[in-house]
N, C-alpha and C positions, 0 to 999 in steps of 0.2 A: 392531378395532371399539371405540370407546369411548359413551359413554354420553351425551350433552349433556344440562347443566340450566342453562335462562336463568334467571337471579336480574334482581329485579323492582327489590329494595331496594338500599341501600346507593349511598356516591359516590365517585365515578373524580373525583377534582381535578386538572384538567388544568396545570401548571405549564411555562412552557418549558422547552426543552431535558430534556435528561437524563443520566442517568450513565455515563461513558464505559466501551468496553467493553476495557479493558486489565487485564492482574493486576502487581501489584506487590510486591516482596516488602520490606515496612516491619521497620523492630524498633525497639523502646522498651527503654529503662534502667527503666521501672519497669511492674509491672501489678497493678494492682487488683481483689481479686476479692469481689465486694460479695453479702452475703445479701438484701436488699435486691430484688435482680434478680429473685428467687424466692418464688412467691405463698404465702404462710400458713408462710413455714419462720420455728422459731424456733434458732436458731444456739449451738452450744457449742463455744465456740472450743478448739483442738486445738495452739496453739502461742504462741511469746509473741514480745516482737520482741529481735532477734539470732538467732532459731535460722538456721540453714540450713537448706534445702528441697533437693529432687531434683522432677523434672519427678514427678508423681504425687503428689508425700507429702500426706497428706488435711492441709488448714488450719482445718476446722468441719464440723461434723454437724447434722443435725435431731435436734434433742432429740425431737420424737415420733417417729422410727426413727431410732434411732444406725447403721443399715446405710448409710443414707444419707450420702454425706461428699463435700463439696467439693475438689479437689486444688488443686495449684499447677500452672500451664501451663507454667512455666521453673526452670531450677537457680536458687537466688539467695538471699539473706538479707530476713530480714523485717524492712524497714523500719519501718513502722508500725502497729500497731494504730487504727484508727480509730474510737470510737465517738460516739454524738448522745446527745441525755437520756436518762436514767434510764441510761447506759450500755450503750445499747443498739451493739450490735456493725453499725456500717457498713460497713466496709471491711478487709481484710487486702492491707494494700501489700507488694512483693518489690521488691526490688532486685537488677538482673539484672545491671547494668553491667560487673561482675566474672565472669559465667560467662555470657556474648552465644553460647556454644554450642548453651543450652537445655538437651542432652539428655546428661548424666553418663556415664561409662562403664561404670558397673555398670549404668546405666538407659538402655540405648542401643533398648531393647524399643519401635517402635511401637505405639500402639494396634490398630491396620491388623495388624500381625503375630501379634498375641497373640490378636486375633478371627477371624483365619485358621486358630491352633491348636484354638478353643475346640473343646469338644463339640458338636456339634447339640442337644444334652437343653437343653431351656426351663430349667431349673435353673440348669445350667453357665453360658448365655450372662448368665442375671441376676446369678449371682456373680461373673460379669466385669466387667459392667458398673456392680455397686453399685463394687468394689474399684479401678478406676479412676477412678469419679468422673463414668464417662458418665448412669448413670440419671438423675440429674436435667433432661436435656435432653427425658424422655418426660414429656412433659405430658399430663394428664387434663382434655375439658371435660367442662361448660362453664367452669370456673373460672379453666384453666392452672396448676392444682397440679399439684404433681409424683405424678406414677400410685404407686400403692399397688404395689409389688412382689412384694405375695401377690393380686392378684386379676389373673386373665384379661381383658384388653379384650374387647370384641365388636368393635372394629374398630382400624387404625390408620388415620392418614391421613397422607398428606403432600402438602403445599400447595407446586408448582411455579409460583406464578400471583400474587406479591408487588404487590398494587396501590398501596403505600406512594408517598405523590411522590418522585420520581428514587430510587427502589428499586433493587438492582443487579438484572442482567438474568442466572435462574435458568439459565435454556438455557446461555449462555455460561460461568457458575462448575462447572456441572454435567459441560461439554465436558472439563475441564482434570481431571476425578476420576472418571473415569467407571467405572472397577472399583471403589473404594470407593464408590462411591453406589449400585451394584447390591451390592454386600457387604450396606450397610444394609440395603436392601429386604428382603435374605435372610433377614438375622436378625431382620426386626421381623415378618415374617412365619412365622418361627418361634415367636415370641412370643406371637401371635393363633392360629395353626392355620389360618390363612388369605392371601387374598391382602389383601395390602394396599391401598388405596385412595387411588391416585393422581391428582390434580387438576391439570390444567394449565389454562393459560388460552387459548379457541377464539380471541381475536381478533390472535393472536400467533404467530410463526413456533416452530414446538415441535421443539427437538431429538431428532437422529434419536435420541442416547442416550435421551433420556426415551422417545419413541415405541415402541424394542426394550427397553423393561424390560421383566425377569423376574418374575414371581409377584406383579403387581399387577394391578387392575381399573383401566381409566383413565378420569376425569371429565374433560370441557370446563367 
C-alpha cells in the first residue's frame, strides 16, 4: 500500500527523447573532487600535489567538523591542487593513469563489505561512514547541507522519481544493485529509528525492486 500525494506546483520540461537505458562501464586518467559540490563546507586541505592516495585516503575536511572528510574514489597521485581568489580551494585533481586498478591491495575492502561487518549500533554505522568519506552524501533540508552527525533526523527520504530533462531512468540503475540499495535503506533506517521514506514517481513503470523494499513507507 503506498500513500499518493499530487503536487499542484512545479514543471515536467518536456524535451525529446531521452536517456538511453544501457550501463557502461567508463574510466578516466584523471578525477576531480571539488568542495565546491557541497553546500556551506569550508575545506582544509589534507594533502599536497605529488602525494600518493589509496582509494579512501581523506584529501579535505570541514573546518566546522574535522569528522567530516572527503576521500579519493581511486589509487593515484595528486596532480593538482586547484584553487580561485583569495585561494580558495576548488578542486583536488588525481592522476590515475598509472594505478587504472582503483583499488590497492592492502585496500582491497569494498565499502559494501565493510557495511556488511559494521555493528547495527547508530554510533558504529556513523563512524563508518564519517571514516570512509560516505557522510557527506546525507544531506539536510531545506538547504542540502551536509546533516549534523550528532542530531537525530525525524525522517529520511529517498527520491526514486528524478524529473531532471533526460535524467537517467532510477528503476533501471536500481535493477543492476539491488542488494546494496536495500543495504542502504537498512542503515539509514537505522539511523532515523524508523522507516524510511521512499518516493517514487505514480506516472511511471516502478521496479519490482523498489516496490519489495524493506523498512520503508512508500510515496507516489
Amino acid at each position: 500500500m503506498t500513500n499518493a500525494i499530487k503536487i499542484k506546483q512545479g514543471l515536467d520540461i518536456k524535451l525529446k527523447g531521452e536517456a538511453e537505458r544501457s550501463v557502461e562501464i567508463v574510466s578516466s586518467g584523471l578525477f576531480a573532487i571539488q568542495p565546491t559540490d557541497f553546500v556551506g563546507v569550508l575545506p582544509r586541505l589534507l594533502v599536497q600535489e605529488g602525494d600518493a592516495v589509496e582509494v579512501g585516503t581523506p584529501l579535505f575536511q570541514d573546518k566546522h567538523d574535522e569528522r567530516i572528510v572527503f576521500t579519493s574514489p581511486v589509487k593515484g597521485i595528486v596532480k593538482e591542487i586547484r584553487r580561485g581568489e583569495k585561494r580558495l580551494l576548488q578542486a583536488v585533481v588525481i592522476d590515475c593513469r598509472d594505478a587504472m586498478n582503483r583499488v590497492s591491495e592492502d585496500n582491497s575492502d569494498s565499502i559494501s563489505d565493510a557495511m556488511n561487518r559494521v555493528s547495527t549500533e547508530r554510533d558504529a554505522i556513523i563512524g563508518k561512514m564519517l571514516e570512509t568519506g560516505l557522510w557527506p552524501m546525507i544531506r539536510q533540508r531545506p538547504y542540502s547541507i551536509i546533516a549534523n552527525p550528532d542530531v537525530t533526523p525525524k525522517a529520511f527520504f529517498v527520491s526514486a522519481c528524478d524529473t531532471h530533462p533526460l535524467a537517467p531512468d532510477l528503476n533501471f540503475i536500481v535493477e543492476h544493485f539491488p542488494d546494496s540499495f536495500q543495504k542502504g535503506l537498512e542503515i539509514l533506517s537505522i539511523l532515523s529509528g524508523k522507516k524510511v521514506q521512499f518516493c517514487v514517481h505514480a506516472e511511471k513503470t516502478v521496479s519490482e525492486v523498489l516496490l519489495k523494499a524493506k523498512n520503508v513507507t512508500i510515496h507516489t
